[in-house]
C-alpha positions in Angstrom: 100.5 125.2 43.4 99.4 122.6 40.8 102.5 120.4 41.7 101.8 120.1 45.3 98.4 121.5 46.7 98.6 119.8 49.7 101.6 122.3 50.5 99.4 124.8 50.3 96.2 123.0 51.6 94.6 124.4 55.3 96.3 121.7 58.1 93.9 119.3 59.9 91.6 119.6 56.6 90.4 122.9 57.4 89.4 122.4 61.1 90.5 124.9 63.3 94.0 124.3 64.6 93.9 125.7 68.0 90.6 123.3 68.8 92.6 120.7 67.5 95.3 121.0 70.0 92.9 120.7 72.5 91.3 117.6 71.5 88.7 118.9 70.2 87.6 118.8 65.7 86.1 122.0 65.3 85.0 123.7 61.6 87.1 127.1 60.9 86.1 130.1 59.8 88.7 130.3 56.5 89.1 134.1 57.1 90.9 133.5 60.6 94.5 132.1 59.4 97.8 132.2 60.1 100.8 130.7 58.4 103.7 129.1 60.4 106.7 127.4 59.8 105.6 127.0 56.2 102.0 125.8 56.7 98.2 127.6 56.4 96.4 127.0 59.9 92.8 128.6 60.1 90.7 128.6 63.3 87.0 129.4 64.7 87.9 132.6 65.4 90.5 135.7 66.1 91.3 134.7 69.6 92.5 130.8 68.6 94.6 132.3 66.1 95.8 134.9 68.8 96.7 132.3 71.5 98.0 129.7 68.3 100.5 132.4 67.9 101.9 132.5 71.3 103.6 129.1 71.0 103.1 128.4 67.1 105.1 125.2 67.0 103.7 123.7 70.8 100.0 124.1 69.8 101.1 123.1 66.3 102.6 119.9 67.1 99.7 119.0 70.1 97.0 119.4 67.1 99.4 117.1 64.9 99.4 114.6 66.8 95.0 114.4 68.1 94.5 114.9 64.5 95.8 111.4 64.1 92.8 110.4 66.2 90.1 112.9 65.6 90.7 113.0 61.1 87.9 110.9 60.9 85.2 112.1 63.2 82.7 114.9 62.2 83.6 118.6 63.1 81.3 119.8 65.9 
């Protein structure tokens, strides 16, 4: 952990991934996660983390790519 915490570090710093795939920067609750394809994702609540699951790597790479935009606005 000490030689990479970003490895092990929430994705989207901490907002809740399956918001972020939708455009939207929303705060997480850090007791709703999942991990996928090597990376901790945490979300608002059960049912983001539910449908996140459905398609791990679509919603995944959706949120990747409007966090580019949305890293440095506030989390509603």
């Amino acid at each position: 952990f000490k030689a990479n915490p970003e490895k092990y570090a929430p994705q989207f710093g901490g907002s809740c991934a399956m918001n972020m795939s939708s455009g939207v920067r929303r705060e997480a609750d850090p007791t709703v996660w999942v991990i996928s394809n090597g990376n901790l994702y945490v979300f608002a609540g059960t049912g983001g983390a539910s449908r996140f699951k459905q398609d791990a790597s679509a919603a995944a790479a959706r949120a990747s790519e409007n966090w580019k935009t949305l890293k440095n606005t506030p989390s509603q």
